[in-house]
C-alpha positions as CSV (number, residue, x, y, z in Angstrom):
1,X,93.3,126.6,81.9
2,X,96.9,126.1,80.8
3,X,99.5,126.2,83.1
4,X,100.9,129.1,81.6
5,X,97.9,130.9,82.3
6,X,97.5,130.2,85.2
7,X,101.1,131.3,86.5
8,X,100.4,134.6,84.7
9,X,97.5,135.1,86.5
10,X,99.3,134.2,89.6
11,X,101.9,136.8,89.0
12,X,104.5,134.0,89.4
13,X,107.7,134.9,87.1
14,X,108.3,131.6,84.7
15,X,110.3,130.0,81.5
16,X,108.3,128.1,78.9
17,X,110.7,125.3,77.7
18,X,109.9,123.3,74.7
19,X,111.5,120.1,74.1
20,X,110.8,116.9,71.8
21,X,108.5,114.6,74.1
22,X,109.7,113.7,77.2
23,X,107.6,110.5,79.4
24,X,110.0,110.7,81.9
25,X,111.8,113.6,84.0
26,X,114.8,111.9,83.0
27,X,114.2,112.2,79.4
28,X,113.1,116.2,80.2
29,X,116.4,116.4,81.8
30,X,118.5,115.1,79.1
31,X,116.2,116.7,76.2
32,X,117.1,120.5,78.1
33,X,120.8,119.4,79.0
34,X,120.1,120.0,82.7
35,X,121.0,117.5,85.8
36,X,118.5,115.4,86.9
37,X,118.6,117.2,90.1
38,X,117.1,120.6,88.8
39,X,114.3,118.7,87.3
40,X,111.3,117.7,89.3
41,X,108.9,115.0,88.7
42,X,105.3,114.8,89.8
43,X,103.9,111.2,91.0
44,X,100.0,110.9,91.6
45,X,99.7,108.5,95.1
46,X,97.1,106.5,96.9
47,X,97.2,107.6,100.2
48,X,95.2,107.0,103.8
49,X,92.8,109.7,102.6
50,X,92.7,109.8,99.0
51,X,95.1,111.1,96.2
52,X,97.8,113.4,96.5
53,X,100.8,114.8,94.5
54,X,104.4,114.2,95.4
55,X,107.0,116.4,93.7
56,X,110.0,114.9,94.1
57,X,113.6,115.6,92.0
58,X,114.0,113.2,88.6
59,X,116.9,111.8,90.4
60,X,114.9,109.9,93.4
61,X,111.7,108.1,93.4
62,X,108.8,108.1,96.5
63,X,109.8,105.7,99.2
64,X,106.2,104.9,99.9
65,X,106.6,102.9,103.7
66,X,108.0,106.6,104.8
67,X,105.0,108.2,103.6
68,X,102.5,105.6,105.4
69,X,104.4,106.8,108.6
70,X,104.2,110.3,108.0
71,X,100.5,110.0,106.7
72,X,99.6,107.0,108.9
73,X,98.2,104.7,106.8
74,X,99.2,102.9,103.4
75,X,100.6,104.7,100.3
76,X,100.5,103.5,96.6
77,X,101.4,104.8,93.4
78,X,98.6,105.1,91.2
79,X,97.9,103.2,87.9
80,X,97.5,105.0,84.7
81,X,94.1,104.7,84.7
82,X,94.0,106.9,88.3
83,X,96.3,109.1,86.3
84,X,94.0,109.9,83.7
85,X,90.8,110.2,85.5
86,X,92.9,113.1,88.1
87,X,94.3,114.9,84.9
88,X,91.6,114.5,82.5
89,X,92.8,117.7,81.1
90,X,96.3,116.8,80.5
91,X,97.7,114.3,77.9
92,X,97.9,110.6,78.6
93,X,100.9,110.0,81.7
94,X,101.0,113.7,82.1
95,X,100.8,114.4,86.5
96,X,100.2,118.1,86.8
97,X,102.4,119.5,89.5
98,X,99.6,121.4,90.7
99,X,97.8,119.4,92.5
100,X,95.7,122.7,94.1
101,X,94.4,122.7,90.4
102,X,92.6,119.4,91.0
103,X,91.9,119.3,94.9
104,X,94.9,117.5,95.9
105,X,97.3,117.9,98.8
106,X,100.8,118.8,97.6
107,X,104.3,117.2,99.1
108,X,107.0,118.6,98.2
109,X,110.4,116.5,99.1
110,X,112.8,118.3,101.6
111,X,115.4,118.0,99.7
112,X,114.6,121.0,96.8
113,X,115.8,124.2,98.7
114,X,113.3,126.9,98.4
115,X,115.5,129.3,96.3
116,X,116.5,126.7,93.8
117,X,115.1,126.7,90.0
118,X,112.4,124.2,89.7
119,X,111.4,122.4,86.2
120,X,108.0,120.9,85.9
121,X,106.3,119.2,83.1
122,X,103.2,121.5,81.8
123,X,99.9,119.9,80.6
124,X,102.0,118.2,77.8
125,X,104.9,115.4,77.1
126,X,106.8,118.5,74.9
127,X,106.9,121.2,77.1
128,X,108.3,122.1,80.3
129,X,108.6,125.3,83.1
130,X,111.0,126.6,85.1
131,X,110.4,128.9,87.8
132,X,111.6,129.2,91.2
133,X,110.6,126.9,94.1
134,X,109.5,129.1,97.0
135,X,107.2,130.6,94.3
136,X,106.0,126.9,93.5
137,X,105.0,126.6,97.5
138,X,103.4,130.1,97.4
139,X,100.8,128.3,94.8
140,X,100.4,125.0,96.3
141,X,101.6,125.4,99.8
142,X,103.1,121.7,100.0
143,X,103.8,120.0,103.1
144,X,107.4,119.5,103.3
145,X,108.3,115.8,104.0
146,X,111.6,114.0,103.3
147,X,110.1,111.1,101.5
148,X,112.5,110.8,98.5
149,X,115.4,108.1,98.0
150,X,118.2,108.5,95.2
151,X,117.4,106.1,92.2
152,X,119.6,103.8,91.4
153,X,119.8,105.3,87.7
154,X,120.9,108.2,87.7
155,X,121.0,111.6,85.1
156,X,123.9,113.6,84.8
């Protein structure tokens, strides 16, 4: 099921947003003139107990040794081959942020306020959503953590 679908059939309230392919949420930002910091990226991990999703703002990346404390074991990004076999329905790099969709736990970095816009990345490198965030945790019910650091790089 597309993403689109499924937040129709969820009820949830959300823009479609087409842009020329993006393989980053840097390049999303940029593509839909928007800072960096409105403009989530999703990042598939190797945790204690298996995969989960992070969602995180394009501006910061996962500081992994603060997850292991919070989880209580290691944490790991996972290789592009992990990527594909999670979100065999998405195109190649693609990291749903919907992690429900797939059986995976949900973080969601502390520092998105619940009543800000949220852009995701869809299913594809060319289309993104926006929609709010405290309707992004009434689908996926994220645990909260603050596990994001400011990237050196930064977008706009």
């Amino acid at each position: 099921m597309r993403i689109s679908d499924y937040l129709t059939e969820q009820q949830i309230a959300f823009e479609r947003l087409p842009h020329p392919p993006a393989y980053s949420a840097q390049k999303r930002a940029k593509y839909l003139h928007l800072p960096g910091r409105q403009v989530a990226k999703s990042v598939l991990l190797a945790g204690p107990s298996g995969y989960l999703l992070a969602v995180l703002p394009a501006t910061h990346h996962v500081d992994t040794q603060t997850l292991a404390k919070h989880l209580g074991g290691p944490v790991r990004l996972a290789n592009d081959r992990e990527i594909a076999e999670v979100f065999h329905d998405c195109e190649w790099g693609v990291v749903s942020p919907f992690g429900r969709r797939y059986g995976l736990a949900t973080l969601l970095d502390d520092s998105i306020p619940s009543d800000a816009p949220l852009v995701l990345e869809t299913h594809t490198q060319f289309e993104s959503i926006r929609l709010l965030c405290r309707d992004f945790e009434r689908l996926e019910q994220p645990r909260r953590l603050p596990f994001a650091r400011r990237s050196r790089s930064r977008v706009r």
